[in-house]
Structures are given as C-alpha cells and as structure tokens.
C-alpha positions in Angstrom: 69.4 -27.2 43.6 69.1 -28.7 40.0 64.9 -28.7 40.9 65.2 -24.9 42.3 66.8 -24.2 38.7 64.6 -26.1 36.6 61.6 -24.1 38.2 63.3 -20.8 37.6 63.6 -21.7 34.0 60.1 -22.5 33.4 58.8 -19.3 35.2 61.1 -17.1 33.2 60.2 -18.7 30.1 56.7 -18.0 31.1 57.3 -14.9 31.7 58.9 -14.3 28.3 56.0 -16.3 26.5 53.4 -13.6 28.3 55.5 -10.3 27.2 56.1 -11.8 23.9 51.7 -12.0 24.0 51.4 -9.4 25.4 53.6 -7.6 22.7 51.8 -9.5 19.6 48.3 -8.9 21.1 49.3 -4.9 22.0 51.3 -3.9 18.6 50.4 -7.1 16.0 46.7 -6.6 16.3 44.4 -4.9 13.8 40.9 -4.0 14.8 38.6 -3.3 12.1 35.2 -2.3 13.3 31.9 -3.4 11.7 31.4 -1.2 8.9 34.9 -0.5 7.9 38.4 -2.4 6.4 41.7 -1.7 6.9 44.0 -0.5 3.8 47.2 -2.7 4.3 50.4 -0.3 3.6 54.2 -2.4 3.1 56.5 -0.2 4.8 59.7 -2.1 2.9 60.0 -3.4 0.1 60.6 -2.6 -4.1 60.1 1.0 -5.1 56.8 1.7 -6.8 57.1 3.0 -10.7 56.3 6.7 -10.9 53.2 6.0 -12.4 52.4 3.8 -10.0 50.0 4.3 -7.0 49.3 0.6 -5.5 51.2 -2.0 -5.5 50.6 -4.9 -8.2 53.0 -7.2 -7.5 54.1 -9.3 -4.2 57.3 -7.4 -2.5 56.4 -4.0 -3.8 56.5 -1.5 -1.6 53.2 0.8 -0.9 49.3 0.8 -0.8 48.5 -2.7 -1.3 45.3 -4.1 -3.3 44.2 -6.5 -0.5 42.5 -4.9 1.8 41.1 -6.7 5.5 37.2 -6.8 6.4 36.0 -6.4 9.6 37.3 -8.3 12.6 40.9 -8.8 14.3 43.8 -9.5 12.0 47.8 -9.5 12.9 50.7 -8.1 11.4 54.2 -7.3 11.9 53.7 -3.0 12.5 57.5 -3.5 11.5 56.5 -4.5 7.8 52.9 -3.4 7.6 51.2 -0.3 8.2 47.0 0.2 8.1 44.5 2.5 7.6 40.7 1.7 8.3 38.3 3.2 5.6 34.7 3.1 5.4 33.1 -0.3 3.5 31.5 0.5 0.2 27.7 -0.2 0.5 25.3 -0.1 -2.4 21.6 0.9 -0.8 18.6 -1.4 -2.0 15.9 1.1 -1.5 12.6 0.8 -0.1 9.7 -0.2 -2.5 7.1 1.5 0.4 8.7 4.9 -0.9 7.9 4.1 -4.7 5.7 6.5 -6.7 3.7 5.1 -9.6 2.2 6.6 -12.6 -1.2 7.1 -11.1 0.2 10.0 -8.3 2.0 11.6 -11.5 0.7 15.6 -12.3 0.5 17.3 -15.8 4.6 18.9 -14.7 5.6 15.2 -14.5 3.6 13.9 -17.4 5.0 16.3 -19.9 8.3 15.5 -18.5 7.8 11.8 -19.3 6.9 12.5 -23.0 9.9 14.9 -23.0 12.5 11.8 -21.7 13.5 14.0 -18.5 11.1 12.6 -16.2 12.6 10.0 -13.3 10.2 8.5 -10.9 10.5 9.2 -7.1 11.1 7.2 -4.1 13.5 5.9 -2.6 15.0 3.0 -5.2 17.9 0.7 -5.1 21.5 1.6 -6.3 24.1 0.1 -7.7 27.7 1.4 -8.0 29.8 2.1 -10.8 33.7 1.2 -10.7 35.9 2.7 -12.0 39.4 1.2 -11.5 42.4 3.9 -11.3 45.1 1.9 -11.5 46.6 -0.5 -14.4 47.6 -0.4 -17.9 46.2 2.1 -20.3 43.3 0.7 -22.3 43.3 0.6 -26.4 42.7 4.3 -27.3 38.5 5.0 -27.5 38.1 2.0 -25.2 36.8 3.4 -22.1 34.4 0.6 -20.9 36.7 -2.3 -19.7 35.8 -5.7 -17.8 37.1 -6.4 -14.7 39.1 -9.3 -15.6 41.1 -7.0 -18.4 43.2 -4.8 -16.1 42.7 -2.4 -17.8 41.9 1.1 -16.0 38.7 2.6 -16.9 34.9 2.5 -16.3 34.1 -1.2 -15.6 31.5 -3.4 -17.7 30.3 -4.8 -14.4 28.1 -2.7 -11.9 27.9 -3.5 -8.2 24.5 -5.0 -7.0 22.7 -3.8 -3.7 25.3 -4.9 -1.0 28.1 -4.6 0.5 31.5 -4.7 0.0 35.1 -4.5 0.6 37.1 -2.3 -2.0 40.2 -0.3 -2.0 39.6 2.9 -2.4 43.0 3.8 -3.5 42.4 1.2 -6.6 38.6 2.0 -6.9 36.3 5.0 -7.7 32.6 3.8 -6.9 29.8 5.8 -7.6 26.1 5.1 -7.2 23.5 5.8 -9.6 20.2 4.6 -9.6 18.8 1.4 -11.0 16.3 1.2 -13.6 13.2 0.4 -12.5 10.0 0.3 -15.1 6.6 -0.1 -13.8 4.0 -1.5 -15.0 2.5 -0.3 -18.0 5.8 1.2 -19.0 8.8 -0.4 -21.0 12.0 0.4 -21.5 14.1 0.8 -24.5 18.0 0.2 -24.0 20.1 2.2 -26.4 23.7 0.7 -26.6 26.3 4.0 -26.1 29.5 2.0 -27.1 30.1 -1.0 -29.8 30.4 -1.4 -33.2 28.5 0.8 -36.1 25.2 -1.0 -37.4 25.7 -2.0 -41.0 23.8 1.0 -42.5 21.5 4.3 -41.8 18.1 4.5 -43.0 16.8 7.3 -44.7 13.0 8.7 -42.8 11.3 11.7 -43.8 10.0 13.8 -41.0 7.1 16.8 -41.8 8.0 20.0 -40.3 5.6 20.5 -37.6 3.0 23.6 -38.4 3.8 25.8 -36.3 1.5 28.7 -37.6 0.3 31.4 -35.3 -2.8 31.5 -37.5 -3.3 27.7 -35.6 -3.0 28.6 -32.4 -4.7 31.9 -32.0 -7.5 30.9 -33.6 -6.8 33.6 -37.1 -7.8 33.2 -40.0 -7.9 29.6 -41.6 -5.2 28.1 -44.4 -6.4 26.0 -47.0 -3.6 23.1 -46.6 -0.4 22.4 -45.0 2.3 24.0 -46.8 5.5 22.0 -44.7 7.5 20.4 -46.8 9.0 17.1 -46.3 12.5 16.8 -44.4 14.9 13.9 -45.4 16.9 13.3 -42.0 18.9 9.9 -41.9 17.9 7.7 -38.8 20.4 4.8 -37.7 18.8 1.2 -37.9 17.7 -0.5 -34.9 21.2 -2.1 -33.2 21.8 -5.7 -32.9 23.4 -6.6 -29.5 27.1 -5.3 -29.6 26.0 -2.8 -31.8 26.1 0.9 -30.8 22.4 2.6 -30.9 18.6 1.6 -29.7 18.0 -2.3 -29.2 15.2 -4.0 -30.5 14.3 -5.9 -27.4 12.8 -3.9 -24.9 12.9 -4.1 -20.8 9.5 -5.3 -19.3 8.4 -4.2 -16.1 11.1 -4.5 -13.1 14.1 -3.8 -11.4 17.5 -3.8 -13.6 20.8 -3.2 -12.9 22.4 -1.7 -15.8 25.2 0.3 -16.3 24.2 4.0 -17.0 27.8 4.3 -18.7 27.2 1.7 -20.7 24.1 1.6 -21.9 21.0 4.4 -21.7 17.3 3.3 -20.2 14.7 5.7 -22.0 11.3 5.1 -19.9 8.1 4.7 -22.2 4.5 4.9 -21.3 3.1 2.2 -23.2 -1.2 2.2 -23.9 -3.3 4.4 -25.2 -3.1 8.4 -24.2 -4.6 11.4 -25.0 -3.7 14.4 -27.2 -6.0 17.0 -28.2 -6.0 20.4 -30.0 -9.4 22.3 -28.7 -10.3 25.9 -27.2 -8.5 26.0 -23.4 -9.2 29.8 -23.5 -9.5 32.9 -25.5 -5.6 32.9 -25.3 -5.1 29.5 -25.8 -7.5 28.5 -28.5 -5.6 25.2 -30.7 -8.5 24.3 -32.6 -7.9 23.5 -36.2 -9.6 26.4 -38.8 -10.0 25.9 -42.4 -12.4 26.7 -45.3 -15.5 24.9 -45.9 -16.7 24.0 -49.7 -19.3 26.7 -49.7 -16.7 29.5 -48.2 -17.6 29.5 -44.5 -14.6 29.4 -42.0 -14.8 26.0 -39.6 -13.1 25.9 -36.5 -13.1 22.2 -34.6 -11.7 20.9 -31.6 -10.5 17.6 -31.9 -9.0 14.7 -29.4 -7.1 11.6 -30.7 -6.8 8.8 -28.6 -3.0 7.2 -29.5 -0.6 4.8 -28.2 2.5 3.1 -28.4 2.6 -1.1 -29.0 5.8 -2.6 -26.9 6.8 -4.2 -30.4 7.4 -0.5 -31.8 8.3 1.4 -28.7 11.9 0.9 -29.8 11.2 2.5 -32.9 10.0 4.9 -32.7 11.9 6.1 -29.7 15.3 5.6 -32.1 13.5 7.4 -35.0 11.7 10.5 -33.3 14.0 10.4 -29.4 10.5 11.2 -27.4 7.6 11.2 -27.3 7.1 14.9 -27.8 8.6 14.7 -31.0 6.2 11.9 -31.9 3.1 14.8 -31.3 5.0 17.5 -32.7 6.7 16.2 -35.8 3.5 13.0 -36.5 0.2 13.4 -35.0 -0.3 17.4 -34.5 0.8 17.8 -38.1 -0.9 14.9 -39.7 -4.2 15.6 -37.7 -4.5 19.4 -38.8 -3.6 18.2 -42.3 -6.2 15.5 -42.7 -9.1 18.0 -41.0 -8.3 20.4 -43.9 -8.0 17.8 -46.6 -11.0 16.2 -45.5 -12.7 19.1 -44.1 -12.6 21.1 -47.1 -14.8 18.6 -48.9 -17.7 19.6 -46.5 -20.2 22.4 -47.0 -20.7 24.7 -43.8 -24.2 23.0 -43.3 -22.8 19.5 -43.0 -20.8 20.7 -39.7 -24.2 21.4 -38.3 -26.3 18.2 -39.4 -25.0 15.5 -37.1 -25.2 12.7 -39.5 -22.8 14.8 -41.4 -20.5 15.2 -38.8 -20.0 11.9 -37.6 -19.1 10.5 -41.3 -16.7 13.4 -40.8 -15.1 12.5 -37.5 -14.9 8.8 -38.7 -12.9 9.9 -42.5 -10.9 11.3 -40.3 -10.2 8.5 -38.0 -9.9 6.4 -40.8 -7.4 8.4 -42.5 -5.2 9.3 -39.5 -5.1 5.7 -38.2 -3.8 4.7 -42.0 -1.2 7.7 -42.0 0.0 6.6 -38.2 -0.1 2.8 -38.5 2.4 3.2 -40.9 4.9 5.3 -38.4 4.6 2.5 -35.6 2.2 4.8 -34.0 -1.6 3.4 -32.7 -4.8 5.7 -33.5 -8.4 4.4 -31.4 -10.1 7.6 -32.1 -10.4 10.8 -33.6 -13.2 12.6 -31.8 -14.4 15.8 -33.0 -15.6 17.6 -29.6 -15.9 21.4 -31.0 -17.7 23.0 -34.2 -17.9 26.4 -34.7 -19.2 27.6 -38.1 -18.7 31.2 -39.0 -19.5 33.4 -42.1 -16.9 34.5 -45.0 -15.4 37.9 -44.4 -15.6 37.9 -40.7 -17.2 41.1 -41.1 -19.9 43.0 -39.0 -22.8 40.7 -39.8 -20.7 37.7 -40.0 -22.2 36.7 -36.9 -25.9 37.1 -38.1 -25.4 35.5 -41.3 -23.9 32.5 -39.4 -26.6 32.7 -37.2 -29.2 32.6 -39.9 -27.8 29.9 -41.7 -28.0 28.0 -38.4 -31.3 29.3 -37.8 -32.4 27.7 -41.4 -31.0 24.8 -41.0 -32.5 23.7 -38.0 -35.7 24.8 -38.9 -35.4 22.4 -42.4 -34.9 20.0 -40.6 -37.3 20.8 -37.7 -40.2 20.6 -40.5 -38.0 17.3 -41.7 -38.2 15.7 -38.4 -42.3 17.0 -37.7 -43.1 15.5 -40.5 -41.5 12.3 -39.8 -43.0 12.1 -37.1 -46.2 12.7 -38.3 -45.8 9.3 -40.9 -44.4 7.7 -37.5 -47.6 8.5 -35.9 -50.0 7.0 -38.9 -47.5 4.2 -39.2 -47.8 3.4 -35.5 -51.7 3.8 -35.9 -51.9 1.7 -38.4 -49.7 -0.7 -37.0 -51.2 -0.5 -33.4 -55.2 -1.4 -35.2 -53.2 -4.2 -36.6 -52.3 -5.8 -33.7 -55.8 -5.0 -31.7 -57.1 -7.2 -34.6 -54.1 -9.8 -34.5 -54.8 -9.8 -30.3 -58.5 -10.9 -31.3 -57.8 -13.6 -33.3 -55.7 -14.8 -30.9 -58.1 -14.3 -28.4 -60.5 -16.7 -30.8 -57.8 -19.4 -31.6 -57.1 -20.0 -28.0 -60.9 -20.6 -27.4 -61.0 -23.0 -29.9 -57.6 -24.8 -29.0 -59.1 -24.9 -25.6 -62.5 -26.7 -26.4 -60.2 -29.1 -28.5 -58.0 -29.5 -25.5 -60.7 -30.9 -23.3 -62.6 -32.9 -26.1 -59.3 -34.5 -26.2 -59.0 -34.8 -22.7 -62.2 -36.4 -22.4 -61.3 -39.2 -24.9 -58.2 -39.8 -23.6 -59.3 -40.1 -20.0 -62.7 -42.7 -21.2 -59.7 -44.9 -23.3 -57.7 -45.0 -20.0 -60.2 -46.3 -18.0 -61.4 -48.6 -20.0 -58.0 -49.9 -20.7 -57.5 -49.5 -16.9 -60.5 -52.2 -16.5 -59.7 -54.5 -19.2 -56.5 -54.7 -17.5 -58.2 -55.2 -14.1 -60.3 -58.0 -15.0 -57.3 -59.8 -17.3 -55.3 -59.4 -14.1 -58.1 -60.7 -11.9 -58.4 -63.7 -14.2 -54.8 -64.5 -14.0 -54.3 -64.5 -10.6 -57.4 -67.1 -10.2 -55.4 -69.2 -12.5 -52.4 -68.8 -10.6 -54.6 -69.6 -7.3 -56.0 -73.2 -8.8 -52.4 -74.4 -10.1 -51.4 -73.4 -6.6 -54.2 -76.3 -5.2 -53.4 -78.3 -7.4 -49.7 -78.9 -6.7 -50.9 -78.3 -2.7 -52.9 -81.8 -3.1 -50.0 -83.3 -4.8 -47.5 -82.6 -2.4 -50.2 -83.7 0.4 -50.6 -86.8 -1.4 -47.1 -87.3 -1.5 -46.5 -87.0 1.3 -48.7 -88.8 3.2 -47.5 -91.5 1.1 -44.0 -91.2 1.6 -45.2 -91.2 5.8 -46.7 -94.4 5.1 -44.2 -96.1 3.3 -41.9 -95.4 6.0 -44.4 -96.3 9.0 -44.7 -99.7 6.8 -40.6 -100.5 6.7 -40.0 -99.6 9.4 -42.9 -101.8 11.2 -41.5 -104.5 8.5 -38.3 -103.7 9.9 -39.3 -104.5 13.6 -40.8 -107.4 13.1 -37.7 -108.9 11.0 -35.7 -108.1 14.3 -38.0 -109.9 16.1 -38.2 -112.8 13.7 -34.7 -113.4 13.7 -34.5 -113.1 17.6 -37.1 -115.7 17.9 -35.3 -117.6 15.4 -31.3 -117.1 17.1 -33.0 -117.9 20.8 -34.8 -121.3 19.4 -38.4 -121.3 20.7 -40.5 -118.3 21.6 -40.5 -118.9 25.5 -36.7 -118.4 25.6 -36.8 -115.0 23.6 -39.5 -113.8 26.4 -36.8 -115.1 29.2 -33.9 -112.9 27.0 -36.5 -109.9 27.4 -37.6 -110.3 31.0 -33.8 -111.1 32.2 -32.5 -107.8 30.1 -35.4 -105.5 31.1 -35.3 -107.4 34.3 -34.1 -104.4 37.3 -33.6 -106.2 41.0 -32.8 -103.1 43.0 -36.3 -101.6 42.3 -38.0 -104.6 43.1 -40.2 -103.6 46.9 -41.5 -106.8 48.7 -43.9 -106.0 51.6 -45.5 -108.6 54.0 -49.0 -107.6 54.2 -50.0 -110.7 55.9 -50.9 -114.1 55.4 -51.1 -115.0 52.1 -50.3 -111.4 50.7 -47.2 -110.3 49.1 -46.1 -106.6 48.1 -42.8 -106.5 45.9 -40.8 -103.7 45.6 -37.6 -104.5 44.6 -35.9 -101.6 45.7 -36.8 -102.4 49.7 -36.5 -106.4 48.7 -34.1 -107.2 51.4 -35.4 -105.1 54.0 -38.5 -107.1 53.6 -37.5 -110.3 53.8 -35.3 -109.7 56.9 -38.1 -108.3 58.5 -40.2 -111.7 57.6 -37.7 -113.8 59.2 -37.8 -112.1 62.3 -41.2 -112.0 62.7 -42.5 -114.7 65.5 -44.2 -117.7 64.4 
C-alpha cells in the first residue's frame, strides 16, 4: 500500500513537472526570428513621467531600453509583454557598382566644379542616431555623444553592420559614406564648434561678365571691375567651426554628415578655355592692338589644384566654379588686354611674335594665380583673328591686305635666307669634299707607317724569339750534364754502399763461424754439430742393389733393411 502510494506521488508529480513545461515552454517563450528583436514592454510597475516614453530606470513601468536579439528568450507574459521589430542594418555597398572619374560626362563634370556632383554606385552606409529620449541638451547643443544622455543627434555614426536598437529610443537614418577616389581629396569643413580666433579680409574681382566678351562685339581696352573686399573666415583648427586644414586622402570614411561637411575636389591639372564653340557661342577674348586693329584670340589654360591648398581655396571661393569665374576667367581676359595691347596687329601674324606672346602671358597669369593657391602649366593661345579698325565694308580687305603684305615680307625674308643657306651650304659642302681628301691622304700615309712598323716589330720578335731559343737550348744542355753528373755519383754510391754491406755481412758470417769453431773445440766436432742438425733420418732410402751395392734412401730405410734380412743366404 505505502509502495502503491509512493508511485502515485511520483507520477503525479511528474505530471505536474510536464504541465508546468509545458506551460513555461507554451506562454514563457519568446521567439525572435533572424533578422528581428523583440521590444521588451513591463506590464506593472512605476508610472512613467509624462514626458517620458521609455523606461530609464529598473521598476518603471513601459517600453523598456533593453531590447532581445534573435533566438528563444523566456519571460513571465504576466510581467512582460513583447513586440518583435526589424534589426537595424547599415548596408556596406558593393565596390563592383562604383563609378570613377574616367566614366564621368561634361553634366557630371560641371556638377563636380559646382560642389553638387555625388558619385554613383552602390556605396556603403552608415547610420545616424538620433536618440529621442533623455534630458534636454544645453540650448544650441544639438550634436551630443552617446555616453552624455543627452537627446539629440549623436557624435558617433553606425559603421556597416548590424545591430540591435530600440526603435522607440532610436531614430536611425542612413546616409552615404564618403568615399574619395583617387586623384580626388576631400576637404572636411567642421559645421559645429567654437569660432576661429579671427576673419581674414580677401579681395575677390568681379568676374567680367560683358556681353561685348561673349558675343564676340566690339573689343574694351581693359578691365573696368573693381575690386570687392569680402571677409573670408581662417582655416579652422580641429574643434573649430569652418574648413580644416588637413584634407581626406583617397578612401572610404565614415563621417557624420551632421557633423561635419565632405566637399569632393578634383585634384591635377584641368582644362579651361575661352575660344569660338560657334557663331553663338564665340568666348574669345577681343581687344585693341597698338596700331588700332581689333584682335580676337582663343586661349586654353591648363590649371590645377595642389592637395596642400585644396582647403583653401575651397574655404575662400566654396567651388570650383567660383575659382574660374571670380580668378582665372577674369585674370586671363585681363592679362591678354594688358599684354596684348602692347602688340602691333602684325606681331599676331608673325609666329615668333606670337609665341613671346602666349609665354608673357603664361608668365604673368601663373605669377597672378600662384599667389591665390591656384596652379597655371600653360597658357596656350589656339585662335588669332586680326581684323581692320572700323569694321567697316572693306575692313575685311584691308585685313586681308595687311596679311597679304606681311606674308609676302617675309616670303622675300625667308627666299632670301634661303638663298645665303644655299651658298653657305655650298661653301660648306666644297669644304668638306676637300677635308674628305685629306683624309683620304692621311690614312694612306698612316697606313704605309702602319706596316713599316709592323715589319720592324715582327723582325725584333723573331729575333728575340731566337735568341731566346738558343739561351733556352743552352740551359737545358746544362741542366742535362749536372743531371749525369749526380747520375754517376749516386751510381757510385751506391755500388759502394752494396759492397760495404756484401763485405759485413760476409765478415759477419765468418765471425759466426769462428766462434762456432771456437765454442765446439776442434773443427771436426763443429762438422758433426752441422751434419747431426741438418742431419733428416726419415728421408734417408736404402736399397739392396746387390752384392756390394748399397742405395740409401732414408725415407724407405726400414723397409730396406727388413727386406735384407729376409732375403736367403
């Protein structure tokens, strides 16, 4: 019984422990899908401030500020309530998609001088916050960093990403990032912080905008602008508001636009000219000759921008339109006047006279814009047109005729130059025939020379060669009889040396014997010692060869003798 209860118990608690799961896992559970987070909302709790859209502080009761990323989360659905909203993601582009400077047209090009122009493609992003709830910020302040709590436009920018943000305490919204090129800068003007120490005064000339220019009317004799004073603010320092000196090199940024303002700047050398484009659109520059004739020219400068001034000049002039319109179109019609004016009609048509033109007025213009932070390669003066005083009737005919005179002075100039060419070239041509000749006659004799040389040089070789022959011949024949010589002696000595051993050693022998003799007494018992020693019984043969005769061989001497003894008597 007390078993039969036990087992109740557990299965009921078991029961329990799989509706309470089943409970949790049905009404506690939280899916957020990829892609999304859930918004966590207290259902109880302190009263929010009117003011007061999300809850700041534990126990308040509302939108809270943490919010749960993707994946399976558990609350109490008594206390919490959720919302699933969309994760904030910050695109990071595709570089394939980027368009570059060379794939720009003349619409985009003008508006990159004008400031307007942004490049396409698909670039990255990043996101700017701006937080709605919190204290009030100082009053002007409207940039404020995150750690400040301060609502307002954040300092910092989201980076390509993504990521998890209330929306009911955030306002995100993407802008592009700065990207420069290469062969472009950028120059980063400051919209908040303090006021640079001081403004600097700049004087600007009023850009000529003369119909007389453009249509192609009747000349002036100078430019009558006057000079504007304007007051341009100094270069900022960082934390100063206005245009930093540093430029942004080539690359990817990620700069607040609310913060601070990118201006894009070709950098290099472009081209701006001023020439006929049609009858209606004729910009070449017309003024008066020294002698009265009226000069029209087309002209083309070739200008850039140096990084180390792009900042400059963008603070002092905004764009680069302004730099054409208020510095090089005005400048460049004033200097052709100036200069041009100085010039009779007749030195537009000579070209010697129109090249020192074009390079006075290089000169000049590059002195003028160096000055503005503005670089000048080249003036080039493409178009000349020279026309009579009056621009009458005949003007025409008495340009013409001038032209015509001209060309014919210096037709008969150039004929006879080239008739003193001619007799200079003669002369100079009989000249060298005579130089070849005596060429011709040296190298003859430097020949002959040559092999007389030759000659002597080759009998003093040989000879030398058999002088050194014979000296060699008699060395080696010395050489040969020293080598005899010390051939007898070691001969000699040796044979001596054989002897004088042969002799001890015979000397030596006979000692032995001596002393033998000597140790055995008498003579008779040294010859017993010798036959006994060399004395060998088992090769002594004896062989009965009849009466009287005896055989010996000691190796068969026992055989033998047996062999006697039987024999009969």
């Amino acid at each position: 019984m007390k078993t039969r209860l036990i087992f109740l118990a557990a299965a009921g608690a078991c029961m329990a422990l799989v509706f309470v799961l089943g409970v949790v896992w049905f009404t506690f559970r939280i899916e957020v899908p990829p892609g999304s987070c859930a918004v966590l909302i207290r259902k109880s709790g302190a009263a929010l401030p009117p003011d007061q859209v999300v809850a700041t502080e534990p126990g308040q009761k509302g939108i809270q500020e943490q919010v749960l990323g993707p994946g399976r989360h558990f609350r109490n659905p008594v206390t919490w309530d959720w919302k699933i909203e969309d994760l904030t993601v910050i695109p990071s582009g595709d570089p394939g998609t980027w368009e570059w400077i060379h794939s720009l047209d003349a619409r985009q090009r003008n508006e990159l001088r004008a400031g307007k122009f942004r490049f396409e493609g698909d670039f990255p992003k990043i996101g700017v916050v701006v937080r709605r709830v919190g204290d009030k910020p100082p009053s002007g302040q409207r940039i404020v960093d995150r750690e400040s709590g301060y609502q307002g436009i954040l300092r910092e920018v989201l980076t390509p990403g993504t990521y998890k943000i209330n929306p009911y305490m955030y306002d995100v919204e993407p802008y592009p990032a700065v990207v420069i090129p290469a062969g472009f800068v950028g120059v980063v003007t400051n919209l908040f912080g303090d006021e640079p120490a001081g403004i600097t005064p700049a004087i600007e000339l009023q850009a000529d905008e003369a119909t007389a220019d453009s249509a192609g009317d009747e000349p002036v004799a100078a430019d009558t602008a006057e000079p504007l004073v304007s007051m341009v603010r100094p270069l900022a320092r960082p934390g100063e508001r206005g245009t930093l000196r540093e430029v942004l090199q080539p690359g990817v940024y990620f700069i607040n636009p609310k913060l601070q303002k990118v201006t894009i700047v070709e950098i290099g050398f472009n081209e701006y000219s001023q020439v006929k484009v049609s009858e209606k659109e004729n910009m070449r520059i017309a003024f008066p000759s020294d002698t009265g004739f009226n000069i029209r020219v087309g002209v083309t400068v070739v200008w850039g921008i140096d990084p180390l001034h792009a900042a400059e000049i963008i603070n002092t002039y905004g764009n680069i339109d302004r730099v054409l319109d208020k510095v090089i179109g005005p400048q460049l019609r004033s200097i052709c006047r100036n200069i041009g004016s100085t010039y009779a009609a007749r030195d537009f048509i000579h070209g010697e006279k129109r090249e020192q033109f074009q390079r006075a007025l290089t000169a000049e213009l590059q002195r003028v814009c160096r000055s503005k932070n503005i670089e000048v390669l080249l003036a080039l003066v493409r178009e000349i047109e020279v026309h009579a005083p009056g621009g009458g009737p005949g003007g025409d005919e008495v340009t013409e005729d001038l032209k015509r005179t001209i060309q014919q002075s210096y037709i008969a100039v150039e004929k006879q130059l080239t008739k003193e060419k001619q007799r200079d070239a003669a002369t100079v041509r009989a000249q060298l025939e005579e130089e070849q000749k005596k060429v011709e006659i040296a190298r003859e004799n430097i020949a002959a020379e040559s092999r007389v040389m030759v000659a002597n040089i080759q009998a003093e070789g040989e000879k030398e060669a058999a002088q050194t022959d014979a000296q060699a011949a008699l060395e080696v024949a010395a050489i040969q009889e020293e080598v005899a010589r010390l051939d007898a002696q070691r001969i000699e000595i040796l044979g001596r040396a054989r002897t004088d051993v042969e002799k001890l050693k015979k000397q030596s022998e006979a000692q032995g014997y001596r002393m033998l003799v000597e140790a055995f007494g008498t003579a008779e018992a040294f010859n017993l010692y010798t036959f006994a020693e060399n004395f060998e019984p088992e090769s002594i043969r004896l062989f009965f060869a009849g009466d009287g005769t005896f055989w010996t061989d000691l190796s068969r001497f026992e055989e033998a003798g047996a062999a006697k003894l039987l024999q009969p008597q």
